[in-house]
MMTF fields as JSON, N, C-alpha, C and O atoms, coordinates in Angstrom:
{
  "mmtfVersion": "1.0.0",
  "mmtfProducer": "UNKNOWN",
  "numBonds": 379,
  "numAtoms": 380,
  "numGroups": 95,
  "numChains": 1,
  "numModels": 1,
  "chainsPerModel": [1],
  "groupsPerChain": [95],
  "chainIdList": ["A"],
  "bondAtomList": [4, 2, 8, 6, 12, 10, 16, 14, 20, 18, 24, 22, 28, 26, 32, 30, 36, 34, 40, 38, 44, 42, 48, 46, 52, 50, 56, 54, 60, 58, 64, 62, 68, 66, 72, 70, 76, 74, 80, 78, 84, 82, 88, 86, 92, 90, 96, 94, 100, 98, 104, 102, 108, 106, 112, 110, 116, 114, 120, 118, 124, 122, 128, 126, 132, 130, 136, 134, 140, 138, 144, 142, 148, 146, 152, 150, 156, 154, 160, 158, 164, 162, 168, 166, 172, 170, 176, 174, 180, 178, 184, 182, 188, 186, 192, 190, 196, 194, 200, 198, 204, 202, 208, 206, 212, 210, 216, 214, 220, 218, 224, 222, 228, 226, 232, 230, 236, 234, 240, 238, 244, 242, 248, 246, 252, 250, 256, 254, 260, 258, 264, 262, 268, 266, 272, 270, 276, 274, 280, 278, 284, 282, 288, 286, 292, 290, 296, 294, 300, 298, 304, 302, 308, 306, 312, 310, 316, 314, 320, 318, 324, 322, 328, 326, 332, 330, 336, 334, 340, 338, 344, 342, 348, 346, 352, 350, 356, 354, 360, 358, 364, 362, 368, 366, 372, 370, 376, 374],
  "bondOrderList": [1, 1, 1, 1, 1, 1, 1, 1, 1, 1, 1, 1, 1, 1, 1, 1, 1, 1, 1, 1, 1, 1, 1, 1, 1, 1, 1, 1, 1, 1, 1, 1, 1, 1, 1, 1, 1, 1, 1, 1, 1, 1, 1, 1, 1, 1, 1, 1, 1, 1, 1, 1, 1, 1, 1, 1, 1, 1, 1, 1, 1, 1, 1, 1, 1, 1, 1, 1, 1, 1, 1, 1, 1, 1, 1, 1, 1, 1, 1, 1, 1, 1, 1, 1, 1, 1, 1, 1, 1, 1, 1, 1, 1, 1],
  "groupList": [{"groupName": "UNK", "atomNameList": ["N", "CA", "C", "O"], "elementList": ["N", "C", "C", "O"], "formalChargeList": [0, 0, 0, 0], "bondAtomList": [1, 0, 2, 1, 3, 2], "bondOrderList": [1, 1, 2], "singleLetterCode": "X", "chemCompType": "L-PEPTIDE LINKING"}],
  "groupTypeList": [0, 0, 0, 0, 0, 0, 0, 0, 0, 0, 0, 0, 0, 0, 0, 0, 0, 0, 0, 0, 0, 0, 0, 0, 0, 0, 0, 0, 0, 0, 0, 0, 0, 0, 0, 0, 0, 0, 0, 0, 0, 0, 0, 0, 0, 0, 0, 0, 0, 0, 0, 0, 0, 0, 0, 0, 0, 0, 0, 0, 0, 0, 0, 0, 0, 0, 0, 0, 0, 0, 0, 0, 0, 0, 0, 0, 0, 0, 0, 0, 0, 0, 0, 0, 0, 0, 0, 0, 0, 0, 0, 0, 0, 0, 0],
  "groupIdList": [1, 2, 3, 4, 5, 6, 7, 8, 9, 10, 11, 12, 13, 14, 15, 16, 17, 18, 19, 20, 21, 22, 23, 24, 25, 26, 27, 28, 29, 30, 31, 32, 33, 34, 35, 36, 37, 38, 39, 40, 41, 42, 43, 44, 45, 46, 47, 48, 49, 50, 51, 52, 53, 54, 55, 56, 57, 58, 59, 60, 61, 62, 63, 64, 65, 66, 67, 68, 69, 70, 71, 72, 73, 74, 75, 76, 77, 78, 79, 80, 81, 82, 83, 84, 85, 86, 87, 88, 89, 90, 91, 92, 93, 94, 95],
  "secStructList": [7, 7, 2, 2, 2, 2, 2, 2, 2, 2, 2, 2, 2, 2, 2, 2, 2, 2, 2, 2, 2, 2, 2, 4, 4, 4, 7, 7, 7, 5, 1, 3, 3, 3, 3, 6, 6, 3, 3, 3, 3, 6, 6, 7, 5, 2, 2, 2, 2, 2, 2, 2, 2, 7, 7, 7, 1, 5, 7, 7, 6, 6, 6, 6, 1, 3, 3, 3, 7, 7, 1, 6, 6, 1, 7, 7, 3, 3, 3, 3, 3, 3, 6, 6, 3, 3, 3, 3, 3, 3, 7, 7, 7, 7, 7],
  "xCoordList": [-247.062, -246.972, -245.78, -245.058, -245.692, -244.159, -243.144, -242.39, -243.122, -241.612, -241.228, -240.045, -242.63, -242.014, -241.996, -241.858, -242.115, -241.711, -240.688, -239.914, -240.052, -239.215, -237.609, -236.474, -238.311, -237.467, -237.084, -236.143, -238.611, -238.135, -237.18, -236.286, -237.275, -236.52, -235.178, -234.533, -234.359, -233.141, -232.917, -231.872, -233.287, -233.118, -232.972, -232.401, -233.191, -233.323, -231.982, -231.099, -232.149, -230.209, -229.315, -228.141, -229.768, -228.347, -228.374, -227.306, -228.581, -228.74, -227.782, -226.729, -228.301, -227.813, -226.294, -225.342, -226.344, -224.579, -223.826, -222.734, -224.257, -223.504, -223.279, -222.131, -224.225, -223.715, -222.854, -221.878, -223.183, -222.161, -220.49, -219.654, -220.316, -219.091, -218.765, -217.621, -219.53, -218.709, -218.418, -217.239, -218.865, -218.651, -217.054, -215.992, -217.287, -215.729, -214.852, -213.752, -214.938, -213.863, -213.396, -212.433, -214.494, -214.459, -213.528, -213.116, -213.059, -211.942, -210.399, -209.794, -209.821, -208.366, -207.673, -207.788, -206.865, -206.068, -204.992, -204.324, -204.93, -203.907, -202.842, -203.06, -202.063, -201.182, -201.32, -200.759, -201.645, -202.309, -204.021, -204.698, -203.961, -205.066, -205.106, -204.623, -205.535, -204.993, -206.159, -207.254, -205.936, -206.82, -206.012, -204.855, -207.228, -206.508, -204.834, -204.09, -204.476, -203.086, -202.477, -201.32, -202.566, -201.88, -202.125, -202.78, -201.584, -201.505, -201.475, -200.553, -203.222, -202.596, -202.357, -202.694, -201.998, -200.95, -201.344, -201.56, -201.411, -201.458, -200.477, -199.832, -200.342, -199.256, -199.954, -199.814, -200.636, -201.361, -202.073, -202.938, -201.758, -203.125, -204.399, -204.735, -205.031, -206.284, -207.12, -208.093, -206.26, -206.298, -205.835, -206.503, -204.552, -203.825, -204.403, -204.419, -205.12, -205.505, -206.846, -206.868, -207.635, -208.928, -208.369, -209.26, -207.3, -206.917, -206.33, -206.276, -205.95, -206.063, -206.513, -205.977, -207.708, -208.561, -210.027, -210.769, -210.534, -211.446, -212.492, -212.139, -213.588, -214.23, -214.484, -214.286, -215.054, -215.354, -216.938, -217.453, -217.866, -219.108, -219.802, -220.801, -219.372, -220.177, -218.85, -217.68, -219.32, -218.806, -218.809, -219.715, -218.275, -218.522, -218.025, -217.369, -218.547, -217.764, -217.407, -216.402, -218.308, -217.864, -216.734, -215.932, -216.841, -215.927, -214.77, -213.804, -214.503, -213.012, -213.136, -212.286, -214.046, -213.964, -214.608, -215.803, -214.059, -214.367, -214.608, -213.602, -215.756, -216.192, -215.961, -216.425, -215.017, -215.232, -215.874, -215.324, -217.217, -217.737, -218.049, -219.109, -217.211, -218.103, -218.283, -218.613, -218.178, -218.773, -219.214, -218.447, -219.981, -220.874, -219.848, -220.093, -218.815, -217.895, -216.536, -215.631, -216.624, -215.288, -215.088, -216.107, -213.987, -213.978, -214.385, -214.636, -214.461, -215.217, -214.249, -214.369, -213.434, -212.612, -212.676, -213.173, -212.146, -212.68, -211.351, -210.471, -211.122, -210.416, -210.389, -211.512, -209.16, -209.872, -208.491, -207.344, -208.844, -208.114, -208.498, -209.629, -207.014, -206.779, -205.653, -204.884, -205.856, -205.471, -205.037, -204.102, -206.204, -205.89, -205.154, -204.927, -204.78, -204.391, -204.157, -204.319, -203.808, -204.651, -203.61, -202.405, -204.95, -204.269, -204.277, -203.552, -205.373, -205.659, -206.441, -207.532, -205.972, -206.894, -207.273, -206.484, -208.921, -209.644, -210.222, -210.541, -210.427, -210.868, -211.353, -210.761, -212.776, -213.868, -214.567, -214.874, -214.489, -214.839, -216.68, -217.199, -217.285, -218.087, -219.289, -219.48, -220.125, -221.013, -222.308, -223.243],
  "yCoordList": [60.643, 59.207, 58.614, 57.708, 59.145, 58.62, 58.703, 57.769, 60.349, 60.616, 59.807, 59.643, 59.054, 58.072, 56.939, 56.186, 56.459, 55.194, 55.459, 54.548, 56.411, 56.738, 56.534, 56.093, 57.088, 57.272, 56.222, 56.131, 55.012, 53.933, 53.217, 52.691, 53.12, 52.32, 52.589, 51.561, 53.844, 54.401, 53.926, 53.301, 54.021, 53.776, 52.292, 52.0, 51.307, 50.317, 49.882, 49.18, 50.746, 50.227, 50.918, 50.56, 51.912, 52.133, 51.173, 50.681, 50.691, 49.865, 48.74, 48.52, 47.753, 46.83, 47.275, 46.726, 48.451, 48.6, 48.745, 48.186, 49.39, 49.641, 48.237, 47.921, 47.424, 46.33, 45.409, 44.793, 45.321, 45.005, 45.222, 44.35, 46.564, 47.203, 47.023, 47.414, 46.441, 46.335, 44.54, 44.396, 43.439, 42.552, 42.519, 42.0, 43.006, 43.396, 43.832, 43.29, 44.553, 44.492, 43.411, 43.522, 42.37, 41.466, 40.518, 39.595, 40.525, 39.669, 39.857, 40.897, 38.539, 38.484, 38.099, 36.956, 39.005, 38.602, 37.505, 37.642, 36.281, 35.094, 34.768, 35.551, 34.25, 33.566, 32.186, 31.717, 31.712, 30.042, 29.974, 30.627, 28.549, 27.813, 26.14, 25.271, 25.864, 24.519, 23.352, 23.348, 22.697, 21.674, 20.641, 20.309, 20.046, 18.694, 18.271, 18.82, 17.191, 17.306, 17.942, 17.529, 18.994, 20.129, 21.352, 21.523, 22.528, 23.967, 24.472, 24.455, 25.072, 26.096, 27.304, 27.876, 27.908, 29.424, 30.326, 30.001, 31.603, 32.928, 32.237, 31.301, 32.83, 32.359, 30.989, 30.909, 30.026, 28.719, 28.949, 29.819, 28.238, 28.343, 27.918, 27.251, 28.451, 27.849, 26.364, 25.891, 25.918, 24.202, 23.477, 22.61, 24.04, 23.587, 23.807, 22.973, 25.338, 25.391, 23.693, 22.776, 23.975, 23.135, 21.873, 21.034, 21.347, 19.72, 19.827, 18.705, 20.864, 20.684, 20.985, 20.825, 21.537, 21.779, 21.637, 21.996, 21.071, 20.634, 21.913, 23.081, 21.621, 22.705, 23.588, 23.328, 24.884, 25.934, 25.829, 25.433, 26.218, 25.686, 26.901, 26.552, 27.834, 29.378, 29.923, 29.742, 30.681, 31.496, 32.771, 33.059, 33.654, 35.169, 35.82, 35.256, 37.25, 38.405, 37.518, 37.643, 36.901, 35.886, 34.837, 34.537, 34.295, 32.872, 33.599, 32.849, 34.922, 35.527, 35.649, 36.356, 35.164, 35.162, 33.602, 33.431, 32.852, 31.55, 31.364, 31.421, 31.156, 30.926, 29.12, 28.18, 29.091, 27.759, 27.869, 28.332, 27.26, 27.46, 25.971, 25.57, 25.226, 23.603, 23.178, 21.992, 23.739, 23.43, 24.288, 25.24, 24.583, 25.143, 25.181, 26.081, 24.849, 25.523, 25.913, 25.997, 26.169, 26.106, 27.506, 28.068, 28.027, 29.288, 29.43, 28.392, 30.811, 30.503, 31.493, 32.695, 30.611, 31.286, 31.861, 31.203, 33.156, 33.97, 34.03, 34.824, 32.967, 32.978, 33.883, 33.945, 34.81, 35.843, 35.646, 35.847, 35.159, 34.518, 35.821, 36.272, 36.378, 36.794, 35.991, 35.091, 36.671, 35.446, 34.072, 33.515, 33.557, 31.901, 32.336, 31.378, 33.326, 32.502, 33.015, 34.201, 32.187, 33.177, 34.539, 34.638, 35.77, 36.623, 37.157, 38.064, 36.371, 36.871, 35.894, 35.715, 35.114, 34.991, 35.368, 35.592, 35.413, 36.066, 34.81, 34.007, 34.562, 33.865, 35.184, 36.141, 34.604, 35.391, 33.55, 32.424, 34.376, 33.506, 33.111, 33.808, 31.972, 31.203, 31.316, 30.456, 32.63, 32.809, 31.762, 31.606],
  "zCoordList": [-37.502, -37.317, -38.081, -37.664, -39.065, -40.491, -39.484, -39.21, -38.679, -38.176, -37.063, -36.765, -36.143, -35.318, -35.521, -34.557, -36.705, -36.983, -37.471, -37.176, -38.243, -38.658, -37.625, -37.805, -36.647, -35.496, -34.562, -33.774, -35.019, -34.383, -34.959, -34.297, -36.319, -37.152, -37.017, -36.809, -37.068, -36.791, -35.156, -34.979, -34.628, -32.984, -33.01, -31.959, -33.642, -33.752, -34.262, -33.769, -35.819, -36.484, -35.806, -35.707, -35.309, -34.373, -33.271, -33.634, -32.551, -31.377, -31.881, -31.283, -33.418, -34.11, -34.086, -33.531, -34.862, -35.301, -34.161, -34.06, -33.347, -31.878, -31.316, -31.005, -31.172, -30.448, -31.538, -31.109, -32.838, -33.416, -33.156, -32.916, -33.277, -33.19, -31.843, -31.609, -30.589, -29.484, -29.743, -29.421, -30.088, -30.254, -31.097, -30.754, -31.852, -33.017, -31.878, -31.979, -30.915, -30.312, -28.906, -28.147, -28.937, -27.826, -28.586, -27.884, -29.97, -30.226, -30.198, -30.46, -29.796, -30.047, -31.105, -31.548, -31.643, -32.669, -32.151, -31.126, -33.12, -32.566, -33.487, -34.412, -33.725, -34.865, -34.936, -35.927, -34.518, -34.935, -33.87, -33.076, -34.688, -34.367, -33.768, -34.494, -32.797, -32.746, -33.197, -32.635, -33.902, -34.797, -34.402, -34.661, -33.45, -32.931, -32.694, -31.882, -33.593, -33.581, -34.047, -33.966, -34.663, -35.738, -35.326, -34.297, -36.144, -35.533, -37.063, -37.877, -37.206, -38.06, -38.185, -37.148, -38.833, -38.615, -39.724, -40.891, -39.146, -40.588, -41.247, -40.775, -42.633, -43.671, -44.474, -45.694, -43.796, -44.749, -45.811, -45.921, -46.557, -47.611, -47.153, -46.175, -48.072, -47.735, -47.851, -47.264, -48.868, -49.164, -47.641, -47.077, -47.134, -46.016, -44.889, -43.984, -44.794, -43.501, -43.327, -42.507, -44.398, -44.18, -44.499, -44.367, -44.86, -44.594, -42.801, -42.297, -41.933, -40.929, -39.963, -38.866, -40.189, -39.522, -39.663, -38.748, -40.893, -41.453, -41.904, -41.738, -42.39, -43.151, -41.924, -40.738, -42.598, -41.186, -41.227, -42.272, -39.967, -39.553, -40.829, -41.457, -41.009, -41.57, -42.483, -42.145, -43.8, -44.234, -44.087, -43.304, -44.429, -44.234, -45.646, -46.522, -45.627, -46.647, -48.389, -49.09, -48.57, -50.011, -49.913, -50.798, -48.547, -48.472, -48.08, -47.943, -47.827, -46.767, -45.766, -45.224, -45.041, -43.326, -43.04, -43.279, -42.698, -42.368, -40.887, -40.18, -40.307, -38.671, -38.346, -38.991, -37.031, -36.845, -35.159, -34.16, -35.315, -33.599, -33.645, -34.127, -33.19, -33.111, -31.592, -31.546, -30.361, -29.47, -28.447, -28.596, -27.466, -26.439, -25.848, -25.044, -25.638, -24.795, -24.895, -24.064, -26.317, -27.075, -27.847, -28.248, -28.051, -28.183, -29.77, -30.381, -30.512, -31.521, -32.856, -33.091, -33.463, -34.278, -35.7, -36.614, -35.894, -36.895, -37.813, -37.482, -39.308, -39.696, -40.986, -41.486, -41.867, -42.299, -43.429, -43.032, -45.107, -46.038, -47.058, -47.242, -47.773, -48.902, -49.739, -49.402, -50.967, -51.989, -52.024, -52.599, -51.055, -50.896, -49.644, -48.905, -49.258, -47.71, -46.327, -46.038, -45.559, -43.654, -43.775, -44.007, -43.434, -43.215, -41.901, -41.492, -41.099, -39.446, -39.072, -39.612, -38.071, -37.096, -35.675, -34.757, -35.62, -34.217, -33.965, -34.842, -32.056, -31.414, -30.236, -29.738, -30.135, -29.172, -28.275, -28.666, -26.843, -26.082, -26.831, -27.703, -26.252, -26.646, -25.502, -24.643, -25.661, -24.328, -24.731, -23.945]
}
């Protein structure tokens, strides 16, 4: 009885990580972002990016991956900051 729960449980996190790792590749790497009237760009700080583009909806990885998803039909951008500042951004469509 242990070994098939056992077996369920693994069948389960693999399922998780797998569909994880195909999501990771449903993104595009971009060089800017467009925030209303402004554009921000790898290279910003991080003070700069969020005066133009305003706070991000979610944090990630200890405040180095910043998520901005603010609408149902709007794409959903994965901004990704070392030492204070953009080192990548990903945008994944918004299912």
């Amino acid at each position: 009885m242990q070994n098939r729960a056992f077996v369920l449980v693994l069948l389960i996190v693999s399922t998780v990580l797998i569909g994880g790792a195909t999501t990771a590749y449903a993104l595009d790497d971009v060089s800017n972002m467009n925030c209303g009237d402004v554009i921000a760009e790898i290279g910003d700080q991080q003070f700069e990016f969020q005066q133009k583009c305003g706070p991000p909806t979610t944090t990630e990885e200890n405040g180095r991956l910043w998520v901005y998803d603010r609408r149902p039909d709007d794409f959903v951008y994965y901004v990704t900051f070392s030492a204070g500042q953009v080192q990548r951004i990903q945008v994944s469509g918004n299912d």
